[in-house]
Every structure is written in C-alpha cells, then in structure tokens.
C-alpha positions as CSV (number, residue, x, y, z in Angstrom):
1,X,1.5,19.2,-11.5
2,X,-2.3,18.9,-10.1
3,X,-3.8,19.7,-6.7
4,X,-6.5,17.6,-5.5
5,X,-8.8,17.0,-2.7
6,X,-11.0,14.4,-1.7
7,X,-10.7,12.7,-5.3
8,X,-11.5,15.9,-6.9
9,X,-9.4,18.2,-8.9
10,X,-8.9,21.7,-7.6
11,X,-5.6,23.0,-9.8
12,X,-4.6,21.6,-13.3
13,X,-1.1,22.6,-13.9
14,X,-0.1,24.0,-10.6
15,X,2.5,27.2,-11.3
16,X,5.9,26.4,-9.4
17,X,9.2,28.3,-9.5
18,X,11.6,25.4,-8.0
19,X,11.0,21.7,-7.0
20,X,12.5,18.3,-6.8
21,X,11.5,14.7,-6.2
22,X,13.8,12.3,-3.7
23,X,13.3,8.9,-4.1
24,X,15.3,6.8,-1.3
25,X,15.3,3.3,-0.8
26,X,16.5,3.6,2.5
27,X,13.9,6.4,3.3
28,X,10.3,5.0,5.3
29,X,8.7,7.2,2.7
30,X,10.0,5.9,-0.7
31,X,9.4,9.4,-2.3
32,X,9.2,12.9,-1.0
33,X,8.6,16.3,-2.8
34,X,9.7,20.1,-2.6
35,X,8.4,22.7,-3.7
36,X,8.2,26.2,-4.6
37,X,5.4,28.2,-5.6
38,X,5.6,32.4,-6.4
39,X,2.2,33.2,-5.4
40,X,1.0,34.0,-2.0
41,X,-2.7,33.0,-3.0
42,X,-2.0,29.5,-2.6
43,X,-1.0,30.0,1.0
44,X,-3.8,27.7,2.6
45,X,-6.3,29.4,5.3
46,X,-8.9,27.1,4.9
47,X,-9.0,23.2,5.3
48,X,-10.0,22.6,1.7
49,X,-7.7,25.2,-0.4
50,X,-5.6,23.2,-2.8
51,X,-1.9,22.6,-0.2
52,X,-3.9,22.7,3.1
53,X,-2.9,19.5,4.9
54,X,-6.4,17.8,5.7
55,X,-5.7,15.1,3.1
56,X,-4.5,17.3,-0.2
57,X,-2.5,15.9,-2.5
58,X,-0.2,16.5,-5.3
59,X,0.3,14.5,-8.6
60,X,3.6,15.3,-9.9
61,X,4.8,14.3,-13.4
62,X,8.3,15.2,-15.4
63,X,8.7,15.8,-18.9
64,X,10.9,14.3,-21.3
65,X,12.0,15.5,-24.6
66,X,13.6,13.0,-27.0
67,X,16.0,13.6,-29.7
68,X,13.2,13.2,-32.6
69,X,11.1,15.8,-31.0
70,X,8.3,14.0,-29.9
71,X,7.8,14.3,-25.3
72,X,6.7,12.0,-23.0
73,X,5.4,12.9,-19.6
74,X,6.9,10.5,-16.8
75,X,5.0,10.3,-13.3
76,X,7.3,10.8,-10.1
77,X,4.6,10.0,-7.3
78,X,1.5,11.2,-5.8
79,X,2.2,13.4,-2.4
80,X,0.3,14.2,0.6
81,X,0.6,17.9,1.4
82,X,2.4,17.8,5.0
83,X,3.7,21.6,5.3
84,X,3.2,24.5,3.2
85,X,4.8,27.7,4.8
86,X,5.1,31.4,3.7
87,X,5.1,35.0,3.4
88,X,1.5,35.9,3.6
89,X,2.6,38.8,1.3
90,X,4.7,38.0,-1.5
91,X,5.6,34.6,-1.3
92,X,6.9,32.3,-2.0
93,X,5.0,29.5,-0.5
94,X,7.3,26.5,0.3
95,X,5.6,23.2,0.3
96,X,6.9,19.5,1.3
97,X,5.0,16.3,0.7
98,X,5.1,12.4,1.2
99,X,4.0,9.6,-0.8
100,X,1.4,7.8,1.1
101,X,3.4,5.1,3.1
102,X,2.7,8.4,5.2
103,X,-0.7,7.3,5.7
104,X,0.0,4.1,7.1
105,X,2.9,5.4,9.4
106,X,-0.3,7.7,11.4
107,X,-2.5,5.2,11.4
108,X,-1.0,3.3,14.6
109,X,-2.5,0.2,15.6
110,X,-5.2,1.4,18.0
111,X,-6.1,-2.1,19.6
112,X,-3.7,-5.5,19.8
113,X,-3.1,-7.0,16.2
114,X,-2.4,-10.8,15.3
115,X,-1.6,-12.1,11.5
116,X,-3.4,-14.7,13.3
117,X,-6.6,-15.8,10.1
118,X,-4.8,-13.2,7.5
119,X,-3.3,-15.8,5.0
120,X,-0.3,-16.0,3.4
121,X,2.0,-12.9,3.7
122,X,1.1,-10.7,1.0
123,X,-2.4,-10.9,2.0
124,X,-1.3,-10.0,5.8
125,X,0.0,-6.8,3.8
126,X,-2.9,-6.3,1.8
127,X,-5.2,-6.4,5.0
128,X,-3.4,-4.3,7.3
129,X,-2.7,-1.4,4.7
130,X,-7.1,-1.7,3.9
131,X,-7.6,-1.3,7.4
132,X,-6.3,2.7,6.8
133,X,-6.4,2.8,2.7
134,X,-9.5,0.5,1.8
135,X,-9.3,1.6,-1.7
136,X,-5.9,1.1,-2.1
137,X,-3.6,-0.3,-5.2
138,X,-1.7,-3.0,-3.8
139,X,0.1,-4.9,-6.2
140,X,2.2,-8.2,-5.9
141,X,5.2,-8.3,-8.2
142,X,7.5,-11.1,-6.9
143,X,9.0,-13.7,-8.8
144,X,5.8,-16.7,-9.1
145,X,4.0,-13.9,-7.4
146,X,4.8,-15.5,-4.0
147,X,2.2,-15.4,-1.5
148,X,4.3,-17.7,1.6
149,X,2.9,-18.8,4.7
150,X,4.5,-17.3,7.4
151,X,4.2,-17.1,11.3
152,X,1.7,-15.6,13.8
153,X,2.7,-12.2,14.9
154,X,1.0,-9.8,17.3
155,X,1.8,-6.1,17.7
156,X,0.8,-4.0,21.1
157,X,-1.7,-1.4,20.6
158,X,0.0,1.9,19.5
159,X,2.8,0.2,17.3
160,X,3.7,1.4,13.9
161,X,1.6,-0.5,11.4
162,X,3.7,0.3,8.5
163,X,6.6,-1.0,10.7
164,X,4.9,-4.6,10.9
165,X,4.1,-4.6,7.1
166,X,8.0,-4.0,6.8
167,X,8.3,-6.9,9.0
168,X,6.2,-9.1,6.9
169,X,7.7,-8.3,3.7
170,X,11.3,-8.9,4.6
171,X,9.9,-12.2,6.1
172,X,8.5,-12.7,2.7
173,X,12.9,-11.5,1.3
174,X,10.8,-8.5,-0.5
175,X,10.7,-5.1,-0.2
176,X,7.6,-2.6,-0.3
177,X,6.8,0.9,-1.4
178,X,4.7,3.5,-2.8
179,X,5.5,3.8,-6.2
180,X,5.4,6.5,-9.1
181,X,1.7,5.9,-10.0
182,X,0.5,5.9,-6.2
183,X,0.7,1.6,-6.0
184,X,1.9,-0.2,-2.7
185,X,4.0,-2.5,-4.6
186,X,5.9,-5.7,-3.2
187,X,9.1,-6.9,-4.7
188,X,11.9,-8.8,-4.8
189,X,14.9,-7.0,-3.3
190,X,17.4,-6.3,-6.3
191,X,20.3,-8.3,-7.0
192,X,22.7,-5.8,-8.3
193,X,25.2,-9.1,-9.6
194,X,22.6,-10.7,-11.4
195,X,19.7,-8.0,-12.2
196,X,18.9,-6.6,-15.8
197,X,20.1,-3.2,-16.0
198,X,18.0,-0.4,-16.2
199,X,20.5,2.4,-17.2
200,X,23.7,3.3,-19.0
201,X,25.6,6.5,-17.4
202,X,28.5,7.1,-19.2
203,X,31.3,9.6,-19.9
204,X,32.4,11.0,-23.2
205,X,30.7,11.8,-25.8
206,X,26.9,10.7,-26.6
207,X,26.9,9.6,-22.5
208,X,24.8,11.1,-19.8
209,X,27.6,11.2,-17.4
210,X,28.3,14.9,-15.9
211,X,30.6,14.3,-12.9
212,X,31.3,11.1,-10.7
213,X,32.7,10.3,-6.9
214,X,33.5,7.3,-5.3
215,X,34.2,5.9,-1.6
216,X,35.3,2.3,0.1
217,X,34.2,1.6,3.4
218,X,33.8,-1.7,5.6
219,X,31.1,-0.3,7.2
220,X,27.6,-2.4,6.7
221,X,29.9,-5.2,5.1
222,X,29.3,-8.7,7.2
223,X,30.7,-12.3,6.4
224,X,28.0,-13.7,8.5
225,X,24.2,-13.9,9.4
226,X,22.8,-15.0,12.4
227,X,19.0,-15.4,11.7
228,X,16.3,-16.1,14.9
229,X,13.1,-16.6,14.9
230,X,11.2,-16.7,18.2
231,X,7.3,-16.6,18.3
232,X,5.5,-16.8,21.5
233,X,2.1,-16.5,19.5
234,X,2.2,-19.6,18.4
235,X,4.2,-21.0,21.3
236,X,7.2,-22.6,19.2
237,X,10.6,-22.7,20.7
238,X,13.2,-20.4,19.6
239,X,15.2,-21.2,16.6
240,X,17.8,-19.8,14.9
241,X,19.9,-20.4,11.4
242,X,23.7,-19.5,10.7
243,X,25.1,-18.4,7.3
244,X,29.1,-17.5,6.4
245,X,31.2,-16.7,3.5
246,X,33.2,-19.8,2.6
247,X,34.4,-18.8,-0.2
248,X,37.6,-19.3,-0.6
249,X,38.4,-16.5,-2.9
250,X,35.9,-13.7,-1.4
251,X,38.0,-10.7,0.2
252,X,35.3,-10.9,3.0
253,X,35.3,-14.7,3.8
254,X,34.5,-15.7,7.2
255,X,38.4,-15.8,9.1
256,X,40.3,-14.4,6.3
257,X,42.1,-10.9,6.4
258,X,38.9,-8.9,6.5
259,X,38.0,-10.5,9.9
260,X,35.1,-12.1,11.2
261,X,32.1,-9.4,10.9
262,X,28.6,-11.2,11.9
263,X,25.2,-9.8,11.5
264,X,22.3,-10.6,13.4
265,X,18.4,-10.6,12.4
266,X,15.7,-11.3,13.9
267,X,11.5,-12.0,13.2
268,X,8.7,-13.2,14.9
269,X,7.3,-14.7,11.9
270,X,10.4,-17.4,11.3
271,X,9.1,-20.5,12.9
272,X,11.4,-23.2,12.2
273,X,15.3,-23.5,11.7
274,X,14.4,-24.1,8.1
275,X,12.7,-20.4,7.8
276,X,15.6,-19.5,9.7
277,X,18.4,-20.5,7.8
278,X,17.0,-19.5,4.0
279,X,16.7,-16.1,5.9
280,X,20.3,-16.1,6.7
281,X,21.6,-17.4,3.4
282,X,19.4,-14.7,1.8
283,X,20.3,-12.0,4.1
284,X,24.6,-12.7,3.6
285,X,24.3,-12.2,0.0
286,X,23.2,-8.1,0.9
287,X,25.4,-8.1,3.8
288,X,28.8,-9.2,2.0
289,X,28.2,-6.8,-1.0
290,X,31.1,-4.4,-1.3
291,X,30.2,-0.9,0.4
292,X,31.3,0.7,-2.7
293,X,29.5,4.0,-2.5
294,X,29.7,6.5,-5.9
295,X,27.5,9.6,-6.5
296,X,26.7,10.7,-9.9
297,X,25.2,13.8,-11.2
298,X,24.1,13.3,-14.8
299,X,21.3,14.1,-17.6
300,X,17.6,13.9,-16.1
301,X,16.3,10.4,-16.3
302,X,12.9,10.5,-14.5
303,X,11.8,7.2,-14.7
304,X,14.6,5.8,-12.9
305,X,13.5,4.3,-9.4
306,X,15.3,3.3,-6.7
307,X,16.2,-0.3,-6.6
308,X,16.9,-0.3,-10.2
309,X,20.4,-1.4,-11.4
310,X,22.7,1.2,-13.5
311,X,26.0,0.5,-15.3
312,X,28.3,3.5,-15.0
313,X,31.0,4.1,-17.0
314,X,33.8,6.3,-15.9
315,X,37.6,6.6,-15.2
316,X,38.4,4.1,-18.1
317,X,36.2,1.3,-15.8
318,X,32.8,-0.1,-16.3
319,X,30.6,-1.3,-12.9
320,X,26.9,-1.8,-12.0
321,X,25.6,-0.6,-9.1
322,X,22.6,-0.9,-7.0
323,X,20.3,2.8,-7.2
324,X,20.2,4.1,-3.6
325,X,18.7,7.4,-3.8
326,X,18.3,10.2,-6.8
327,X,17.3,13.5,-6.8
328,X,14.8,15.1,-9.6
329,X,15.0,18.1,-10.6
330,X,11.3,19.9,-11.5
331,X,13.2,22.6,-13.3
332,X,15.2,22.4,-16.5
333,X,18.2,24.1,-14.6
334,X,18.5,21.6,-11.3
335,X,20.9,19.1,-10.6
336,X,19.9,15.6,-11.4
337,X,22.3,13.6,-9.0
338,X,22.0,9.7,-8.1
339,X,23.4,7.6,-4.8
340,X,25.1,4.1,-5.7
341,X,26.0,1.5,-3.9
342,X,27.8,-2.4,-4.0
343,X,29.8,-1.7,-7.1
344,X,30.5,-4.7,-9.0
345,X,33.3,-4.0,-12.3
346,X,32.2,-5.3,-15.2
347,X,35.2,-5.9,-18.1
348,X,35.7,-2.7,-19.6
C-alpha cells in the first residue's frame, strides 16, 4: 500500500495491522477502504502528512500466491483519505477512504447545467466528470462502444453531478464506476442468464467454497415497467412506454399467481415512445429476476469485481449469480465473504 499527495509519493509500503476493501454495486462509491495502522506517527497534524484529507490518497493492492509458487499483486482501487482518527499516543490510527466517484459527488453543480452541445452520451459523461477531474481516465467499454444520442437535460445549480452522470448512463442501459486501477469506466449492466462467468465457488474438495446462506424474497421482483420520458428542455410532449411478462411459463407473469407488481422509471433524456419503450423492455429483464439472495464466505479472490457473474456450487445444486458486494480481506486471517443475487440453477 502507498500514500500519495499531489501526484507524489510520500510512503512506499504503508505498515498496517488490519484492513479490508468493499466493493458494492449498489454503493454511490463503488469501492471503499478500512484501515488500521499501529503507529501514532501517522496521525496527520499537518495538511500534507501522508492520511491528512486535503486530497491524499491511498493505492491499495492484494497479493496472491499460486499453487506453483510464483505471486501476483492484484490492485483493489485507489482511495481518497476522508477520516483518519486516533490515539495521539499509542495508536492505532483508524483510516476510511473512497474511490474517487467521491470527487464528483462534492463537486455540485455550481451554476444551471444543460447536455445541451455535449454529444452523444458518453461524451456528456466524459465532459461533466472533466469539469472536476480534467485529467481523468474515462473509458468506454460497452458493446460497439455505444456513444447514443440522447435528450437535453438541465440540472438546477447545487445538484449532484455525479447523480446526473448516473442519469445519463442508465439512459445510455449502462452502468458507471471507479474501478480497480482508478478508471471511470462505462458498461453494460450484467446479464447474470447470459454473461460469461468469472468464477467457480465450490464445495468439497479442491473448491473455494467455506460456508453458504441463501434467502427468497418478492421484494424488488416486478412483472412490469412503466417507462416516461418528459423533457421540457427541448419542449417535447410527455411520453411514456409499457413493458410486461407474457410469458406464459414465468412464475412472475403479468396476472398469474405472483400478482401484478409494476415498476415505474423515469428520465428526462427519453424523448420519444421509442426511447421509451426499449427502456422498459430493458429495464423488465432486471426487475423480473428472481430475488434470490445467497452470501458466501470463501478463499480470497481479489480480482473479483462487482458485476461479475460466479457459479456456485453447493447443497448438491449448481447456480450463477449476479456479484452484489464482496468484502476483502488486507490480512491473511480476514474473512473474504461475497453478496449474490438473481440466482439462476444451472443442471447439476
């Protein structure tokens, strides 16, 4: 682990006694870190010791020891320093940290702001996250690398600009974060019935698999989307697209036993029923995905990211599942434990 300020290296190797990376899909920071350090000298008192809070940041790696020997260090993110805390004494010096979606979440928009002249949508990201980062890696890592036209928008001064590029991704049906290497990356949202899978965690022996859980819930499950669009920027009417399970062999099809469950969503940047409807059909194929939530603790696997897709293979049963979260351990001794979602079984 290294401490730097400013661009400039002021720790190689940073001595900790405890730590852990969470990444989170659902989180507004994809990655956050904690961290323990023994020594009171690294308690900050001025602005530019190593985890003061004036723009300090920590690169954090993992490493990994394979079965012929030979290690590999894998990166788990780049934080800014937000709170170090502790006994002035004897320690320890407790530290927490963000990846830098952070910076864009402070940086509120000072003055009114229009996509109005910024191009397609992922240069409407790239812009407003250069407006606060100019030096920024932004990368684009869609399918075609898709670059759509979408709607005006305006946000009011003092609005969340990492909120609107949230709301110009999903207009674009992509996600974005900050990811291990310190890149703002855009991507396709994960398809957790169709996706390539990134990891095998399995019981017995020569698996990974430590200890598993699993829970069934209706909750977030929907049978229908309800897209509308209305955009007074560009002073179209309001529009709106419908999409429902028909299937007649779904458990959650629209007027079967499971009910009638609808979803609504909304953007300023859907313009025409068109944009409208492809929103909805894309949305229903998230929101009728089984809430089939399992938790897994298992051997370290630090280059696993949230989003990826990870076959698990317990209880006699095989099933993929969407990552949701995962904890990692900085310490040989901590628990490694992973968050899954919209199982899908797989024949055993």
């Amino acid at each position: 682990m290294d401490a730097f300020y400013n661009g400039t290296l002021q720790v190689s190797g940073l001595p900790f006694t405890d730590g852990s990376v969470t990444v989170d899909r659902g989180g507004k920071t994809r990655r956050s870190l904690s961290l323990t350090v023994a020594s009171p000298k690294y308690i900050p008192w001025n602005a530019t010791d190593p985890l003061a809070v004036y723009g300090q940041q920590l690169v954090v790696s993992r490493g990994v020891r394979f079965s012929n020997g030979t290690e590999e260090w894998v990166p788990l993110g780049t934080f800014r320093v937000n709170e170090p805390s502790g006994d002035t004494l004897y320690g320890p010096v407790s530290v927490s940290g963000t990846t830098m979606e952070s910076a864009i979440i402070d940086d509120k928009f000072q003055v009114p702001t229009s996509t109005r002249g910024l191009g397609g949508g992922f240069d409407a990201i790239e812009a407003l996250i250069r407006q606060t980062l100019p030096s920024a890696t932004i990368v684009n890592l869609t399918a075609g690398t898709r670059n759509p036209t979408i709607g005006v928008a305006d946000w009011d001064a003092n609005t969340d600009r990492w909120d609107a590029v949230v709301q110009i991704a999903t207009a674009m049906r992509a996600d974005i974060y900050v990811d291990a290497v310190n890149r703002f990356v855009v991507t396709d949202r994960p398809n957790v019935l169709t996706g390539s899978v990134a990891w095998d965690i399995a019981e017995g022996e020569g698996g990974t698999l430590i200890s598993s859980a699993r829970r069934m819930s209706r909750t977030s499950v929907y049978n229908a989307v309800v897209a509308t669009g209305e955009n007074t920027a560009s002073g179209t009417p309001p529009v709106s697209g419908v999409a429902r399970d028909t299937d007649p062999t779904s458990p959650t099809r629209w007027g079967g036993p499971f009910g009638k469950v609808t979803k609504a969503i909304s953007s300023a940047l859907w313009t025409t029923a068109g944009d409208c409807q492809s929103a909805a059909e894309y949305a229903l194929a998230d929101a009728m995905a089984p809430n089939i939530q399992a938790s897994a603790d298992s051997l370290p696997n630090p280059a696993l990211e949230a989003s990826d897709i990870v076959r698990l293979v317990h209880a006699g049963r095989k099933e993929r599942f969407l990552v949701q979260a995962l904890t990692v351990p900085l310490t040989p001794d901590g628990d490694f434990s992973i968050t899954l979602r919209g199982g899908k079984e797989e024949p055993a």
